[in-house]
ROROVO-881930 format. One record per residue (C-alpha): y, x, z. Coordinates in pm, whole numbers, plus 50000, padded with zeros to 5 digits. Each point is the difference from the previous one (the first is absolute). Example, Ala and Ser with C-alpha at 12.3 -4.5 7.8 and 13.67 -1.06 7.14 Angstrom:
2
<<49550; 51230; 50780>>
<<50344; 50137; 49934>>
% end
This chain:
480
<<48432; 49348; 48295>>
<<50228; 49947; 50300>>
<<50266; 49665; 49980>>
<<50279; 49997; 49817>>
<<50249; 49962; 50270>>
<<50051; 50225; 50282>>
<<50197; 49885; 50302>>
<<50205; 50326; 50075>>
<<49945; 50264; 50348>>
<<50322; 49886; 50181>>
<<50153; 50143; 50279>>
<<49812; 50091; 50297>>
<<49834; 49655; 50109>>
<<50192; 49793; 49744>>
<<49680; 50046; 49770>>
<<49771; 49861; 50315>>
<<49678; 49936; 49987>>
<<50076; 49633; 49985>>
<<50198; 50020; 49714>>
<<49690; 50188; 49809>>
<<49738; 49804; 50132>>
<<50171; 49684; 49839>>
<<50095; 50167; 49631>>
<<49644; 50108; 50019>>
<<49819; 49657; 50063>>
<<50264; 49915; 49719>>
<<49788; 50228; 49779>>
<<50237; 50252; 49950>>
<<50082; 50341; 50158>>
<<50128; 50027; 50349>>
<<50149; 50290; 50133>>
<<50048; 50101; 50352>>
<<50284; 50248; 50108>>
<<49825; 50320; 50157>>
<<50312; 50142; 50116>>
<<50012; 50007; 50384>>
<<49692; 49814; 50075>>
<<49896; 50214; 50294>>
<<50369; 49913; 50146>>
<<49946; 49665; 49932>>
<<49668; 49906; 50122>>
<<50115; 50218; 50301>>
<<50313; 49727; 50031>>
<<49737; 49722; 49955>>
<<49780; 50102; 50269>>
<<50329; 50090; 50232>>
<<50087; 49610; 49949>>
<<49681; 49905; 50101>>
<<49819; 49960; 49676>>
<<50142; 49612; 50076>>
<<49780; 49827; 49738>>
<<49713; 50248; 50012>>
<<49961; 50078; 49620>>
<<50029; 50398; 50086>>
<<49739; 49998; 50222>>
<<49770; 49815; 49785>>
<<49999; 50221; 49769>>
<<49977; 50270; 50248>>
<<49720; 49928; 50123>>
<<49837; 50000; 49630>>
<<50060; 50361; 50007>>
<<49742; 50243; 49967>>
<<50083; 50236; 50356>>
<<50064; 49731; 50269>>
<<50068; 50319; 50232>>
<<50314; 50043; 49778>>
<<50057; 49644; 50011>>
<<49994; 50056; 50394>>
<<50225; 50283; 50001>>
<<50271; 49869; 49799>>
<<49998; 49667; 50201>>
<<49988; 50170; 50319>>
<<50321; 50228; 49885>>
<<50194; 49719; 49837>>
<<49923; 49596; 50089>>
<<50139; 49839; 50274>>
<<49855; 49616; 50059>>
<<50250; 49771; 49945>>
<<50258; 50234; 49843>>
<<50241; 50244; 50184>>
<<50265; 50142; 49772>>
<<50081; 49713; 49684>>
<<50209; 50227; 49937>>
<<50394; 49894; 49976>>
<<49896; 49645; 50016>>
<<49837; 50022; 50387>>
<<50215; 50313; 50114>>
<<49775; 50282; 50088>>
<<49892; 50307; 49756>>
<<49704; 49996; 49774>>
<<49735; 50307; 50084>>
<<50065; 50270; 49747>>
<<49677; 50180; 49810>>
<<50060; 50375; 49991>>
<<50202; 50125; 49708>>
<<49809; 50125; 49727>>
<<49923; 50424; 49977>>
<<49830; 50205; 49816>>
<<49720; 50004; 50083>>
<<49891; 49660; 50117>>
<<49814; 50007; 50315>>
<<49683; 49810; 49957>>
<<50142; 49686; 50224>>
<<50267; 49997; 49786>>
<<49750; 50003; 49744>>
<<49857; 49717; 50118>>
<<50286; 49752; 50041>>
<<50122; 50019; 49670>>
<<49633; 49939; 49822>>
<<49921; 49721; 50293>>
<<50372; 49793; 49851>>
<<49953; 50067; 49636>>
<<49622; 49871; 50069>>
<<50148; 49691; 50178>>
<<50290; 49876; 49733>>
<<49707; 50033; 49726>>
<<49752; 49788; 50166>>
<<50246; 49749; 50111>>
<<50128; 49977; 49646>>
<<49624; 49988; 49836>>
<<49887; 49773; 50238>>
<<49860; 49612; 49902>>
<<50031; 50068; 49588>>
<<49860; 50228; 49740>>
<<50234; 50097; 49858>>
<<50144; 50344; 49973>>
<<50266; 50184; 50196>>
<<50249; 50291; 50005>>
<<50186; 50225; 50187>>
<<50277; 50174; 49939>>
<<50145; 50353; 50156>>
<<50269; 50222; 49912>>
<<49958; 50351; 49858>>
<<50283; 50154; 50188>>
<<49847; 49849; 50353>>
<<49744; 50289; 49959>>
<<49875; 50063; 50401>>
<<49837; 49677; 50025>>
<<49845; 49957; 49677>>
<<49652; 50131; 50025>>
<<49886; 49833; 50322>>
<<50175; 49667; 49858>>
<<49801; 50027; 49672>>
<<49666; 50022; 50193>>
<<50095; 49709; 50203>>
<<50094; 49769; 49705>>
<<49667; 50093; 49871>>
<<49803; 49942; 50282>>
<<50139; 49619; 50042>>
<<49868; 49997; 49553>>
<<50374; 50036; 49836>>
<<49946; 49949; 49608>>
<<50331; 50114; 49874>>
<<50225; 50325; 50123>>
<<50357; 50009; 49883>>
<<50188; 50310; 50049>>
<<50401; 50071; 49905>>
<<50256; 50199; 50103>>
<<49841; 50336; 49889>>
<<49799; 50152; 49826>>
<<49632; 49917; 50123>>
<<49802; 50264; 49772>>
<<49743; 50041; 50273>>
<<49939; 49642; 50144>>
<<49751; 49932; 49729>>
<<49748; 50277; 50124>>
<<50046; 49884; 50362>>
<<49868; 49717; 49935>>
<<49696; 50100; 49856>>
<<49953; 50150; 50281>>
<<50086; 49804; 50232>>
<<49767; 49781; 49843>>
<<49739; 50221; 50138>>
<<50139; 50093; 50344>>
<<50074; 50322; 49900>>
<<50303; 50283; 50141>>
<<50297; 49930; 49798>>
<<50363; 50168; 49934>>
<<50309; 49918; 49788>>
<<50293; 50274; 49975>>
<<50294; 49969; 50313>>
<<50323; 49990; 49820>>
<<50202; 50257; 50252>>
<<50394; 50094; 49919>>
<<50083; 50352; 50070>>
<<49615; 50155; 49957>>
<<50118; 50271; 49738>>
<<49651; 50126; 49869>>
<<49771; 49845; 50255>>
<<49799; 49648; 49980>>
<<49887; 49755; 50222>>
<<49754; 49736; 50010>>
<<49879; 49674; 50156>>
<<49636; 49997; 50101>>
<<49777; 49684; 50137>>
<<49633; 49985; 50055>>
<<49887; 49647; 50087>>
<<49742; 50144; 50222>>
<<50283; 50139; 50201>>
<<50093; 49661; 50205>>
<<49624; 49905; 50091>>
<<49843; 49820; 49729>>
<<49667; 50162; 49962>>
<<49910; 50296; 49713>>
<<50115; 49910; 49677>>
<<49586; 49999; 49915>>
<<49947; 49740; 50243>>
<<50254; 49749; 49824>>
<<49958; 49805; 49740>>
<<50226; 50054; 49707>>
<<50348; 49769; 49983>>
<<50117; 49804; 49672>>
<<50273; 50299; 49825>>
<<50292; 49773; 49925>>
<<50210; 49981; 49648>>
<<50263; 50227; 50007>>
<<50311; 49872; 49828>>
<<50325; 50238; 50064>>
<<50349; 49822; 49991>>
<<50175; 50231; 49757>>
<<50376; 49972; 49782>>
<<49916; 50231; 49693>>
<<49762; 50030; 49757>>
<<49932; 50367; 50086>>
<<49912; 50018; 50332>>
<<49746; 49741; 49909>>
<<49856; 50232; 49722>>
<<50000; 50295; 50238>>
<<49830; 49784; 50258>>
<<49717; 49914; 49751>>
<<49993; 50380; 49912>>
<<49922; 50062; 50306>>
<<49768; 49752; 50185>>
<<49792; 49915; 49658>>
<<49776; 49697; 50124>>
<<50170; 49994; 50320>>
<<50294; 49668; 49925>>
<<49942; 49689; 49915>>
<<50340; 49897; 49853>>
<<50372; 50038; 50105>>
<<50298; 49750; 50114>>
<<50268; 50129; 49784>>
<<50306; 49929; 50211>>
<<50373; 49973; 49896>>
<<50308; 50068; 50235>>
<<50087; 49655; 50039>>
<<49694; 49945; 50265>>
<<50070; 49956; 50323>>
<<49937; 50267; 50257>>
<<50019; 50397; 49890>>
<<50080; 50052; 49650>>
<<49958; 50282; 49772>>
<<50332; 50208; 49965>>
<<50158; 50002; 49670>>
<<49893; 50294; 49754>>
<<50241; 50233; 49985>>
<<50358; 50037; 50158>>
<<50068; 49738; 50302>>
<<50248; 49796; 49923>>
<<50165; 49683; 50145>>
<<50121; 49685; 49897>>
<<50326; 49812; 50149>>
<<49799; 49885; 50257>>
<<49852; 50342; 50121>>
<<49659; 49954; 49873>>
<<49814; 50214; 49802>>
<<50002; 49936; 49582>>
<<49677; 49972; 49805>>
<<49971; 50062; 49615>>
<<49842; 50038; 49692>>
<<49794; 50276; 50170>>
<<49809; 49797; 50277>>
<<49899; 49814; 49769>>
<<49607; 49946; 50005>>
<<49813; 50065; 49627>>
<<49808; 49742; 50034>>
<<49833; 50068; 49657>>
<<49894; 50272; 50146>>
<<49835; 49845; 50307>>
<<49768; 49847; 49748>>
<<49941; 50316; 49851>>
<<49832; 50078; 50281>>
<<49755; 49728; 50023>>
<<49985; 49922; 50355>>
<<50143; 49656; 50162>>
<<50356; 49998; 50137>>
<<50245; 49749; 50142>>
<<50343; 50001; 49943>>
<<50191; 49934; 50368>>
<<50442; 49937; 50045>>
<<50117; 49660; 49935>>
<<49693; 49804; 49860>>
<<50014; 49730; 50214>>
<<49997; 49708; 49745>>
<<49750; 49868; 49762>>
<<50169; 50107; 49712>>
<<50041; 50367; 50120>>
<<49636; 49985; 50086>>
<<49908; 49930; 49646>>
<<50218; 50244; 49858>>
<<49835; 50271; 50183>>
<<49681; 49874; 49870>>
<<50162; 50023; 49639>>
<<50098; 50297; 50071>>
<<49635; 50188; 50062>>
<<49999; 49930; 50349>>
<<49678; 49856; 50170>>
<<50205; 49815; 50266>>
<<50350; 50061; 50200>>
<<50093; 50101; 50379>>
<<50162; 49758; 50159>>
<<50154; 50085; 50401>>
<<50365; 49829; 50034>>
<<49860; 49646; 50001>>
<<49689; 50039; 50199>>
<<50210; 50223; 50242>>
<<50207; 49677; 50105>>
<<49693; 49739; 50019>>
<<49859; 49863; 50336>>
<<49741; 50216; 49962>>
<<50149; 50337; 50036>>
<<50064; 50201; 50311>>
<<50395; 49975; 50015>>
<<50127; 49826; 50323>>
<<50024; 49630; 49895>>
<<50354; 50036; 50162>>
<<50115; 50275; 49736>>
<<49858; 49847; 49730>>
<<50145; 49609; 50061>>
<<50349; 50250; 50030>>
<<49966; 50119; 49667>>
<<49919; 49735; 49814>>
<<50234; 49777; 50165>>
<<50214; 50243; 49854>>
<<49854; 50024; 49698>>
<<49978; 49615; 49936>>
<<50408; 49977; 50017>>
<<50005; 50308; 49754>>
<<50106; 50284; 50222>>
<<49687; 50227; 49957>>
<<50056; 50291; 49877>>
<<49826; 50372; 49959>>
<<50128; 50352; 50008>>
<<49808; 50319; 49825>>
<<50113; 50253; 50322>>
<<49977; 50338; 49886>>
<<49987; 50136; 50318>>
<<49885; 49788; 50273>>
<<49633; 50077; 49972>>
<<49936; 50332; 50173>>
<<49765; 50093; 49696>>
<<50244; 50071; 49805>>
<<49843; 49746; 49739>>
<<50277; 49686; 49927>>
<<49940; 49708; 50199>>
<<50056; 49600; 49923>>
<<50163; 49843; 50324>>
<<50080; 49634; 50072>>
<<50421; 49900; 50046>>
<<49915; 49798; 50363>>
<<50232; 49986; 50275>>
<<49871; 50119; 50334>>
<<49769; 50242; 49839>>
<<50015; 50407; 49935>>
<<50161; 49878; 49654>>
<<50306; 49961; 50196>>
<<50238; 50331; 49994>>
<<50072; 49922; 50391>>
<<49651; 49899; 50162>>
<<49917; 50335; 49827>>
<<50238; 50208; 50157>>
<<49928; 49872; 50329>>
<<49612; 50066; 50006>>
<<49910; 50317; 50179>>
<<49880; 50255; 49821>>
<<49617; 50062; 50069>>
<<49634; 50052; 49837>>
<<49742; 49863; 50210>>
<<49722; 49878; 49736>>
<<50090; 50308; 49778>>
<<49810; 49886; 49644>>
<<50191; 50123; 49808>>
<<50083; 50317; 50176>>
<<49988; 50313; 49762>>
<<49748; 50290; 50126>>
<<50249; 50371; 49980>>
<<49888; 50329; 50121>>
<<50207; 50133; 50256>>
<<50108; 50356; 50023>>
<<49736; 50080; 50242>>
<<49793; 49907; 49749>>
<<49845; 49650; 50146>>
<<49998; 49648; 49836>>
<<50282; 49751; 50112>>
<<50129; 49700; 49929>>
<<50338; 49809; 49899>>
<<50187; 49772; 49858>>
<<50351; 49896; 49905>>
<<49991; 49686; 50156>>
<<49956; 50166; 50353>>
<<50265; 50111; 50188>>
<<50221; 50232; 49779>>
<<50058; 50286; 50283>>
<<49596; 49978; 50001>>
<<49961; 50026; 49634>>
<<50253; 50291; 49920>>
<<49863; 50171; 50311>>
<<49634; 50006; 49777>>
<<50145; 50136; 49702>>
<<50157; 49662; 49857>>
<<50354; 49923; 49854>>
<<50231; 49797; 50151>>
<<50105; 49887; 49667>>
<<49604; 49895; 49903>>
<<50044; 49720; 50366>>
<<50301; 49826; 49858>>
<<49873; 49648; 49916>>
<<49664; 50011; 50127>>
<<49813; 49740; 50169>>
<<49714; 49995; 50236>>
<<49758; 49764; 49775>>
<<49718; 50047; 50193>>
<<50164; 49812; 50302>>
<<50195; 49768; 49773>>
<<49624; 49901; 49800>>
<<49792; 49921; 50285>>
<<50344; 49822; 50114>>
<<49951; 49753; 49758>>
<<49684; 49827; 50072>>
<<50104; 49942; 50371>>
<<49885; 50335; 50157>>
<<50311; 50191; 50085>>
<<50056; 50230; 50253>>
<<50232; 49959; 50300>>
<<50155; 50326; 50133>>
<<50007; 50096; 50368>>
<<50389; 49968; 49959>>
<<49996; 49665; 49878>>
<<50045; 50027; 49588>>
<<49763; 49810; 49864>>
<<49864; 50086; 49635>>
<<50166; 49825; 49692>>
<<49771; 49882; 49696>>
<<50156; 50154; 49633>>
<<49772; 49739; 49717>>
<<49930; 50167; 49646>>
<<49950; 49755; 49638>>
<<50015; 50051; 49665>>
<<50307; 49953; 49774>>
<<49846; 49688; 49920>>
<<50053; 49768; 50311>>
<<50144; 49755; 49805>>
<<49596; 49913; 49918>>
<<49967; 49874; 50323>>
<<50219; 49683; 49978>>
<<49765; 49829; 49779>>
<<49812; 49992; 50295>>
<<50260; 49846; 50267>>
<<50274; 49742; 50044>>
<<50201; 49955; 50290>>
<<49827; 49842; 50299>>
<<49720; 50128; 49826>>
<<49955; 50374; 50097>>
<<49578; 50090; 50005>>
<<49792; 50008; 49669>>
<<49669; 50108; 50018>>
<<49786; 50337; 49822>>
<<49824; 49710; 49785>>
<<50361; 49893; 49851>>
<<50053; 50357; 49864>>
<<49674; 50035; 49856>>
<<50024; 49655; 49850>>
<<50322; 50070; 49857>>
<<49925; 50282; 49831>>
<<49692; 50027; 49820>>
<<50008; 49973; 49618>>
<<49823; 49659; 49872>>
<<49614; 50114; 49952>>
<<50053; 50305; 50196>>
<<49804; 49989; 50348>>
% end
């Protein structure tokens, strides 16, 4: 049985393998963030891989002639770009296409293999990672990775992930795998993903020994997608995170008609509800995740049916995450006087899926910063795949420039509000970019509703609390 507390997937780098590492020698479950790892590890290596943990675990890999590749491409001794902080531009990895070209391949399976070992290393105890359904190019090769390194635990929202189960059986055994491309505009036609691990230059799947298949726990908001997901991968998960829209990060949108409250964010009911009578029904663990950041809420989810509770806002803001010690003394300076606060933005996520953003001045929460940022997709994530008229896959998004977007088939109206978050994400744990004109990349943080959790932990003078005070603050007496 896996603990009962999970420290939440946050961000892309927020949930670092630091972070996990320590929840897990805490005997509990830690979670790295598999967004954007290849980007990341790409930025680490650009900086000069400074205190050498990247390379470590590099060289733990099982192809050091992708190790060599990569490096060659991407580190520079001593550090040459830093980003905003030393003035130059970080190297950019090539956008992701359909299909991915083997090197491409290999980048994104070497960093998902790297943030896993880091985070397992020097304990035993177990570790997750954490992707997001909608980020669909990158997810196969990032799987394998993760499993190489030994992850115990995937956690998948955002989506629907019907067919992640099956991939990682398979996976398990080095075997060709595919998942479904989600593609706008395809009429009667269908696309898919494919990845064989033999592809990047690991040997024949006979020659390697089988990999540890993970638990499969899907982040979901409704009783019935969790049924249909147990329809249809019998066997194939392990439990779910049932997730309310008070987490921080995406959210699910409200069932039925959108509708907005004073303050322009979306207005959940009756109907997102979670039945979580029948989440026992169905026999299989789940943890309840959006605001149970205290003992007692803790307990109540355990009263509830619940084998244990998801926990990100209060981990996100401990020394041990990845945000930019800067940013996060800013916020809860902020937060320590009282002035924290968190908007639901309906639109500023380019998915289309509501998105929790942090009131803090001098970041893309500001209405004028935001106007001023040039429009532009450079790390493209969350890019949607369209077929053109010609009949060929593309790619946009309404966060890139709107002439760009409408030009593709877009709406104007669908840009309006949009921000880039895969800049603004990697922004926040110290990595942003600096433009050739001089604009350098503003961070935009994401909590849950309940912040307020986190001043139990700080005082004013007194601005860093550790991993080990969350976990000691909120398990139930006799629960370990």
């Amino acid at each position: 049985m896996l603990p009962r507390l999970i420290q939440g997937g946050m961000g892309a780098g927020v949930s670092s393998w630091t972070l996990a590492r320590e929840v897990s020698r805490l005997g509990q479950l830690g979670v790295v963030s598999g967004t954007a790892l290849d980007s990341i590890l790409v930025r680490k290596l650009w900086d000069g891989d400074p205190d050498g943990h990247a390379r470590r675990a590099m060289a733990a890999f099982p192809s050091q002639a992708i190790v060599e590749a990569v490096l060659e491409r991407y580190f520079r001794e001593g550090g040459e770009a830093g980003g905003s902080h030393r003035g130059a531009r970080y190297k950019l990895a090539p956008l992701l296409r359909a299909p991915l070209k083997p090197d491409r391949n290999a980048l994104i399976v070497l960093a998902n293999f790297v943030e896993v070992f880091l985070a397992k290393e020097g304990h035993d105890g177990v570790v997750g990672i954490n992707y997001l359904e909608k980020i669909q190019l990158p997810t196969l090769p990032s799987l394998y990775g993760a499993m190489l390194a030994g992850v115990d635990v995937v956690l998948m929202g955002a989506g629907i992930p019907i067919e992640i189960p099956a991939v990682l059986d398979r996976l398990a055994e080095h075997q060709p795998v595919s998942i479904r491309l989600d593609v706008l505009e395809a009429g009667d036609r269908t696309f898919e993903l494919h990845f064989d691990p033999a592809s990047i230059g690991l040997g024949r799947a006979a020659a390697m020994p089988p990999i540890h298949r993970p638990a499969f726990l899907p982040i979901v908001s409704a009783a019935t997608l969790a049924k249909a997901l147990l329809r249809k991968s019998p066997g194939g998960i392990q439990g779910f995170v049932v997730e309310g829209p008070i987490a921080g990060g995406h959210n699910a949108p409200p069932r039925g008609q959108l509708q907005l409250n004073d303050r322009g964010e979306p207005i959940y009911g009756d109907r997102d509800v979670v039945d979580l009578q029948q989440m026992q029904a169905f026999g299989v663990p789940f943890w309840l995740a959006g605001a149970y950041g205290s003992r007692a809420r803790f307990q109540a989810a355990l009263d509830a049916g619940a084998h244990g509770v998801q926990v990100g806002t209060a981990f996100a803001f401990c020394a041990e995450s990845g945000l930019d010690p800067a940013l996060r003394e800013r916020f809860l300076a902020d937060l320590v006087e009282g002035d924290g606060d968190v908007f639901t933005d309906p639109v500023a996520s380019p998915t289309g899926f509501p998105f929790k953003v942090v009131e803090l001045d001098g970041t893309l929460s500001d209405e004028a910063p935001y106007v001023e940022r040039p429009r532009l997709c450079d790390l493209g994530y969350l890019r949607r795949a369209y077929v053109r008229p010609d009949g060929r896959l593309d790619y946009r998004c309404p966060s890139e420039p709107v002439e760009d977007y409408v030009r593709k088939g877009g709406k104007a109206e669908d840009t309006v509000g949009r921000k880039c978050l895969c800049n603004a994400l990697v922004t926040n744990i110290g990595m942003g970019q600096r433009r050739p004109e001089g604009y350098v990349e503003l961070p935009m943080l994401t909590a849950g509703d309940d912040i307020a959790s986190i001043r139990a932990f700080i005082s004013p003078g007194h601005l860093t609390y550790h991993a080990s005070d969350v976990v000691a603050s909120l398990l139930p007496v006799g629960v370990s």
